[in-house]
C-alpha positions as CSV (number, residue, x, y, z in Angstrom):
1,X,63.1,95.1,152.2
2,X,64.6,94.1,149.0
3,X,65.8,90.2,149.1
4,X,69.8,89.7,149.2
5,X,71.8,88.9,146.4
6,X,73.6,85.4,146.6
7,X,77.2,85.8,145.1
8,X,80.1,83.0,144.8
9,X,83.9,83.8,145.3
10,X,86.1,84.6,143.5
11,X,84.6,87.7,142.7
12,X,85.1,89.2,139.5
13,X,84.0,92.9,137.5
14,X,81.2,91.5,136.4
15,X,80.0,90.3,139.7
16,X,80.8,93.3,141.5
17,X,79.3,96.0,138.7
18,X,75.8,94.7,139.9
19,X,76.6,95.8,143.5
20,X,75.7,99.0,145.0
21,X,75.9,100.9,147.9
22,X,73.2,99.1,151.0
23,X,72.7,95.7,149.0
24,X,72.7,92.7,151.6
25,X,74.8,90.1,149.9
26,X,75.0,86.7,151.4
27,X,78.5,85.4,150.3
28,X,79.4,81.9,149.3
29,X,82.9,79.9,148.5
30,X,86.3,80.8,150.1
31,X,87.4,83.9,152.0
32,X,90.3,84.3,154.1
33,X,90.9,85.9,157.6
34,X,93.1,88.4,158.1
35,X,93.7,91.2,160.6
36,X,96.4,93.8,160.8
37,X,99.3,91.6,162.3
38,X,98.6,89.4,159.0
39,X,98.2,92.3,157.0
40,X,101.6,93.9,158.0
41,X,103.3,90.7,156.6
42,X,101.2,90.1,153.7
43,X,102.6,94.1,152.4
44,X,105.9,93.6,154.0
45,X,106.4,90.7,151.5
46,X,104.6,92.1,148.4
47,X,107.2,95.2,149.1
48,X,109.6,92.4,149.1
49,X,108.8,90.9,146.0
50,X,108.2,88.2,147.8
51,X,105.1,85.1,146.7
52,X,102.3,85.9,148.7
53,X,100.8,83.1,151.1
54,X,97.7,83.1,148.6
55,X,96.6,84.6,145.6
56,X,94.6,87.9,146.0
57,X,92.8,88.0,143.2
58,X,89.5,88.1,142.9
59,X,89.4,87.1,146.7
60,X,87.8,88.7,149.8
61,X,89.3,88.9,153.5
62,X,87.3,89.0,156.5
63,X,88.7,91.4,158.8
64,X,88.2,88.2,161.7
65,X,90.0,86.5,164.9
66,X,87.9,84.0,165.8
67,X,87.4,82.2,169.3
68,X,88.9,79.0,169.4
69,X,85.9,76.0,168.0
70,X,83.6,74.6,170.7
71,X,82.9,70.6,171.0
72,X,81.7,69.5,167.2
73,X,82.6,73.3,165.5
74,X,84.4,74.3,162.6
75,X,85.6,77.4,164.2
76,X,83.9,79.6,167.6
77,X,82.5,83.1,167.5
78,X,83.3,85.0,164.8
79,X,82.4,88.4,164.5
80,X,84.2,91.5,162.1
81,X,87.1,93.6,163.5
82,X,87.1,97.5,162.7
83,X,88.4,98.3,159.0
84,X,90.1,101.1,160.0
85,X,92.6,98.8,161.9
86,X,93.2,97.6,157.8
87,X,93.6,101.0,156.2
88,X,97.6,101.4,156.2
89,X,97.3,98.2,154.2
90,X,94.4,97.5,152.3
91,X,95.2,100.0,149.2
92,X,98.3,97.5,148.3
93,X,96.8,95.0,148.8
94,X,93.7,95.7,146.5
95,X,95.8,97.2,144.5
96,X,97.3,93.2,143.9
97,X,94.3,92.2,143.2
98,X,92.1,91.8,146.1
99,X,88.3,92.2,145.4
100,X,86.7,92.4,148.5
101,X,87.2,93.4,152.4
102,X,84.4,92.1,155.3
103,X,84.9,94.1,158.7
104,X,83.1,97.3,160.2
105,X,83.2,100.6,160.6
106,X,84.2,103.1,158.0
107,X,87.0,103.3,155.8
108,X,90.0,105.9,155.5
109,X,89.5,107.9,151.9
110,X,92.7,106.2,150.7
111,X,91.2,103.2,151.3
112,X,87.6,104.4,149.5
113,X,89.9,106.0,147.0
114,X,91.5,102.3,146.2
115,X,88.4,100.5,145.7
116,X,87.2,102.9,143.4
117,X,90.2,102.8,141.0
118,X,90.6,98.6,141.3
119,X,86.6,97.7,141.2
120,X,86.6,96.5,144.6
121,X,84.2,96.3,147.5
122,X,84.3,96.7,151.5
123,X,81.1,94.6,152.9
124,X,80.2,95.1,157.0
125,X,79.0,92.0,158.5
126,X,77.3,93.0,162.1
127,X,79.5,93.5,164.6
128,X,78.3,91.8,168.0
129,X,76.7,88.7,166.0
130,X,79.6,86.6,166.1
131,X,78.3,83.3,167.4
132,X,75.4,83.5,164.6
133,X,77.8,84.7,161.9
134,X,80.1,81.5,162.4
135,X,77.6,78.9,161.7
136,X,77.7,80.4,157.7
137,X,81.5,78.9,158.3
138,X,81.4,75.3,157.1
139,X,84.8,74.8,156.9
140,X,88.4,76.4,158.2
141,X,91.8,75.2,157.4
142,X,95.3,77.6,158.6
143,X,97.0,79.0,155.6
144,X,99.7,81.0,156.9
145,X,101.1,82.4,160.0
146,X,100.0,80.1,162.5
147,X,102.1,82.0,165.2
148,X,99.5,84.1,165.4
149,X,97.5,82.3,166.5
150,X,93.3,84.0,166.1
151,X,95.2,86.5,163.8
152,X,96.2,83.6,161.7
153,X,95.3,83.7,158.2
154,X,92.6,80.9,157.7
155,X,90.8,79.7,154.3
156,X,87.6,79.5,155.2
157,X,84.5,77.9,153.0
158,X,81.1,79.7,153.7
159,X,77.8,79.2,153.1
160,X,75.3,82.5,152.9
161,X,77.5,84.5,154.8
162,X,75.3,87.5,155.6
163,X,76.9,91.2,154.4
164,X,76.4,94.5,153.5
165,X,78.0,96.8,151.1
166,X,79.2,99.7,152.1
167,X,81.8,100.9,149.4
168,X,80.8,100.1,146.3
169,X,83.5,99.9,142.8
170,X,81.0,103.5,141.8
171,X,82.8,105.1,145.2
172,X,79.5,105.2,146.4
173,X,80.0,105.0,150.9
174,X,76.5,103.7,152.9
175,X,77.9,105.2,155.9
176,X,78.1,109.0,154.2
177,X,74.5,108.3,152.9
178,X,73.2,107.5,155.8
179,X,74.2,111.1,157.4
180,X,72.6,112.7,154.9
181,X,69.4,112.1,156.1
182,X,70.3,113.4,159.9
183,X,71.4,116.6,158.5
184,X,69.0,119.9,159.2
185,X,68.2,121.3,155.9
């Protein structure tokens, strides 16, 4: 198995040109959590013309509500919500500059069609592996939208956070690949 590819936020064209389609990336710097309540306000005040709570560019959001932090924890479980929850919003807001999208599951062809035209990137991170994905979470602060409390949006600092790409900036979709070689001849 080929070794993973260590990459620091914010990502940028040059960064995400080397990536293709099944690479395991292990992520390091600042990403933000986000789910769809968070995601409906984040487009309802771009469409607003409205400052967003953070800048987009070049940054990722993990599709994540974490459990609430056990004694001596930075944050609790926290394991990747579907995309597809995402995919009414995600083509405006990579279309503002967001570079890169952590959840599961596949992706809508608007969405695919998005990440193709603004060289971005949707990574899976294992669904079920929450407790072991938090410990690559060193450090969580609120950003915006408290009120929602695990759907908050949260800046969080992580160390060899373990992914996968599955849409690539080429259009390139692991998930489509990997039915190709399930289908009879």
């Amino acid at each position: 198995m080929p070794e993973a590819i260590s990459i620091n936020t914010p990502l940028t064209d040059e960064i995400l040109k080397n990536l293709k389609t099944g690479d395991r990336v292990l992520i390091s710097g600042v990403i933000y959590s986000a789910r769809d309540a968070a995601h409906k306000r984040l487009v309802e005040l771009i469409n607003k013309g409205k400052k967003l709570p953070f800048d987009l560019k070049g940054q990722i959001v993990y599709y994540v509500g974490p459990t609430p932090p056990g004694p001596g924890m930075v944050i609790g479980s926290a394991g990747p919500t579907s995309g597809y929850r995402m995919d009414p919003y995600a083509p405006i807001l990579i279309a503002e500059g967001l570079k890169g999208m952590i959840g599961k599951g596949v992706r809508n062809q608007e969405v695919i069609e998005a990440i193709k035209r603004h060289r971005a990137v949707y990574f899976a991170a294992t669904g079920g592996a929450g407790a072991l994905l938090s410990r690559a979470i060193k450090k969580v602060d609120v950003v915006a939208y408290a009120d929602l409390g695990t759907e908050a949006i949260r800046r969080m600092q992580v160390e060899d956070f373990p992914t996968i790409v599955v849409n690539d900036i080429y259009g390139n979709d692991l998930y489509e690949q990997g039915k190709k070689g399930y289908k009879k001849s």
